[in-house]
N, C-alpha and C positions, 0 to 999 in steps of 0.2 A: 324355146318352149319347154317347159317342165313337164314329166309327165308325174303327176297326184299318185301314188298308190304303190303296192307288192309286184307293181308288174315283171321286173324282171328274173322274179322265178316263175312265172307263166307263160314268155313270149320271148319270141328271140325276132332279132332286125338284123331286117334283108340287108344283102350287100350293099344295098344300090341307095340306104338311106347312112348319112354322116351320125355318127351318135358317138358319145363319152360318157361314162358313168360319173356321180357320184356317191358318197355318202351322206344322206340325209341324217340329224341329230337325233343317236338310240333307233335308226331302222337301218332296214338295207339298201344294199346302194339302189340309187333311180336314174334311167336313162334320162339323158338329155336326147333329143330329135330334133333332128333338123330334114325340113323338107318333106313336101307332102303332094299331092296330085290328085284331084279333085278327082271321080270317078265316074268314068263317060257312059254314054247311052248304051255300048255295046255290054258292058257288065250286066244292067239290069234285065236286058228285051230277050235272058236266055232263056229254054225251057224248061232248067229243072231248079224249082224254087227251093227246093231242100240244097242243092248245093248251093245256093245263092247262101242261102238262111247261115249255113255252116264258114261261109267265105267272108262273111260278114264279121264276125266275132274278130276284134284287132285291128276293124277298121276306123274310123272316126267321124261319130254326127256331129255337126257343125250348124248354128246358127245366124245369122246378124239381123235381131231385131230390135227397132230404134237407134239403129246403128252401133248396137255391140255385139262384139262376138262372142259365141261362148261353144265349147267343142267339148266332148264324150267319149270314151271309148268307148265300143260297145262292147259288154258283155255277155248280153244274152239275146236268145234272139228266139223267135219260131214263126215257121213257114205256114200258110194255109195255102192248098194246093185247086181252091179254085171250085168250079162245078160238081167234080167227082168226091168234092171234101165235104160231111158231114158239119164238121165246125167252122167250115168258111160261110162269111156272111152271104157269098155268090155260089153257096151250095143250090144245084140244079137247076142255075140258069138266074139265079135271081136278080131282079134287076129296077133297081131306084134310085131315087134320088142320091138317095146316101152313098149306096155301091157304086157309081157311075163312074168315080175314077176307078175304080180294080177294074177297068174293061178298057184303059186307054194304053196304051204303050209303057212299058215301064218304063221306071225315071221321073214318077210321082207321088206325090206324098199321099195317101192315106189316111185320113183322121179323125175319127169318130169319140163319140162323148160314152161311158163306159159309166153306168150307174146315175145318169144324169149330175156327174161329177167329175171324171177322171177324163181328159183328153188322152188317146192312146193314138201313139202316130206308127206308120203303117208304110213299109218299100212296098211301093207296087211292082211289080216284075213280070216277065213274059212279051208275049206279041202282042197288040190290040187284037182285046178280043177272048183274052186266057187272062182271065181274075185271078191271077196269084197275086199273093202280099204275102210278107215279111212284117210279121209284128216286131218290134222294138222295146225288151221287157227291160235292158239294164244296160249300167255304163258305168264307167269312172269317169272323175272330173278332171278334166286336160289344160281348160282355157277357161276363164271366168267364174272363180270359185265361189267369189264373193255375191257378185251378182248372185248366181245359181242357189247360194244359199239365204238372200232375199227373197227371192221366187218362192222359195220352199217354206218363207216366214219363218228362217232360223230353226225350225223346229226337228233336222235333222243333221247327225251327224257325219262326217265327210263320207265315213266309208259305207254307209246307209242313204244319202242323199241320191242317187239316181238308182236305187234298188227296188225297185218294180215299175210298169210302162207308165203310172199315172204320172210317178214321182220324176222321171228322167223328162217326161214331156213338158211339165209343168218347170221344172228346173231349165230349162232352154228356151222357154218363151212360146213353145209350140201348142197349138191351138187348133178349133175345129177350120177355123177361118183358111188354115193352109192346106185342109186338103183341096187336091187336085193340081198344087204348085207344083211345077218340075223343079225336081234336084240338080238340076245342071246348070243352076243361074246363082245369085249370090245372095237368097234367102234364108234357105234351106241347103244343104247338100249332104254330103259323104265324103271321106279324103281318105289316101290310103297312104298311111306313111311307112309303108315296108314292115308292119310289124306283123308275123308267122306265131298264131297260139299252134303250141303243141299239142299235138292230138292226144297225145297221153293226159292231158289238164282240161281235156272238152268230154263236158257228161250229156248223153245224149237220150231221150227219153221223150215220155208224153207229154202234151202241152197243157196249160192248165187252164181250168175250168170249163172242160168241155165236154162234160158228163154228157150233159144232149144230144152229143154225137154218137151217141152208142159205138158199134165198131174203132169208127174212127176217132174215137178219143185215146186209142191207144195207138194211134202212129207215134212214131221215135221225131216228133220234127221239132222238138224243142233241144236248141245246144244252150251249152250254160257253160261257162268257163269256171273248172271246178272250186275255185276258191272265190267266185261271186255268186252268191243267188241269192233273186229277187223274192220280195215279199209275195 
């Protein structure tokens, strides 16, 4: 597997993953990776969504719909911390239709329609019962370029095509129809192929568009890998 993109002046790969460099034609070199490990129930069911949110960046969203795959790095990401969050949808207890997966066990997909237009897919995390999510704002393209940029109706370029949550959800086939899927079957998931972003390249800061939230529009729970960010 090739990975698409500047990553290797952002990320360095763990021991435990085989990789070789190359040089790609007029850029810099790009790891090759091999091997990867789908990411089990005990990752998501923890309690503090901001270190989820943070741990996430370097990981890989993955899809196979209609039986293709297509995978992502992530690069951005932000936490909503639930009942006591201002800008969480399960801000003080809220509880419907829609929100009904942020109440299950993490290890589910989340996914809501954003301006009756934009599907924005969503890590649920915590215990059943604690509404944390992990919004999903950005990625690089890893697996299925081509595809992803049919999805997209051509109409973006590489390094622009999964640069905001509408754009990366739509680019992977994901939809409202998946939330409440668990990540730990062969839909949907996360993989983690040993790749470490340094902390020094993660900008960390307020989340966006969540003026509403008064106070809490100014938590730090959005990371951004600082040579990506999303529209």
């Amino acid at each position: 597997m090739k990975v698409v993109g500047p990553y290797p002046s952002i990320v360095s790969i763990a021991a435990k993953t085989k990789h070789e460099f190359h040089k790609s034609p007029g850029g810099p070199k790009i790891p090759r990776i091999y091997g990867s490990m789908k990411l089990e129930r005990s990752f998501y069911v923890r309690d503090d969504v901001v270190q989820i949110s943070r741990e996430l960046l370097g990981k890989v969203l993955c899809s196979k719909i209609d039986g293709t795959v297509t995978k992502a790095l992530i690069t951005e990401t932000e936490a909503y911390a639930g009942i006591g969050d201002k800008a969480s949808h399960a801000w003080g207890g809220r509880r419907t239709k829609r929100t009904e997966p942020m109440f299950a066990e993490g290890g589910i997909a989340y996914v809501y329609l954003c301006y009756g237009i934009h599907h924005l897919f969503n890590v649920v995390t915590g215990e059943a019962g604690t509404p944390h999510a992990v919004l999903i704002r950005a990625g690089q393209p890893l697996e299925g370029l081509r595809l992803m940029q049919r999805r997209r109706g051509n109409r973006a370029t590489e390094n622009a095509l999964l640069a905001g949550p509408g754009s990366l959800a739509q680019a992977l086939g994901i939809t409202t129809k998946a939330t409440g899927e668990s990540l730990l079957h062969s839909r949907i998931w996360i993989e983690d192929h040993g790749i470490a972003v340094h902390q020094d390249l993660v900008t960390q800061g307020p989340r966006v568009g969540v003026d509403y939230a008064g106070e809490d529009a100014l938590r730090p729970y959005r990371f951004t890998v600082a040579l990506h960010k999303s529209r």
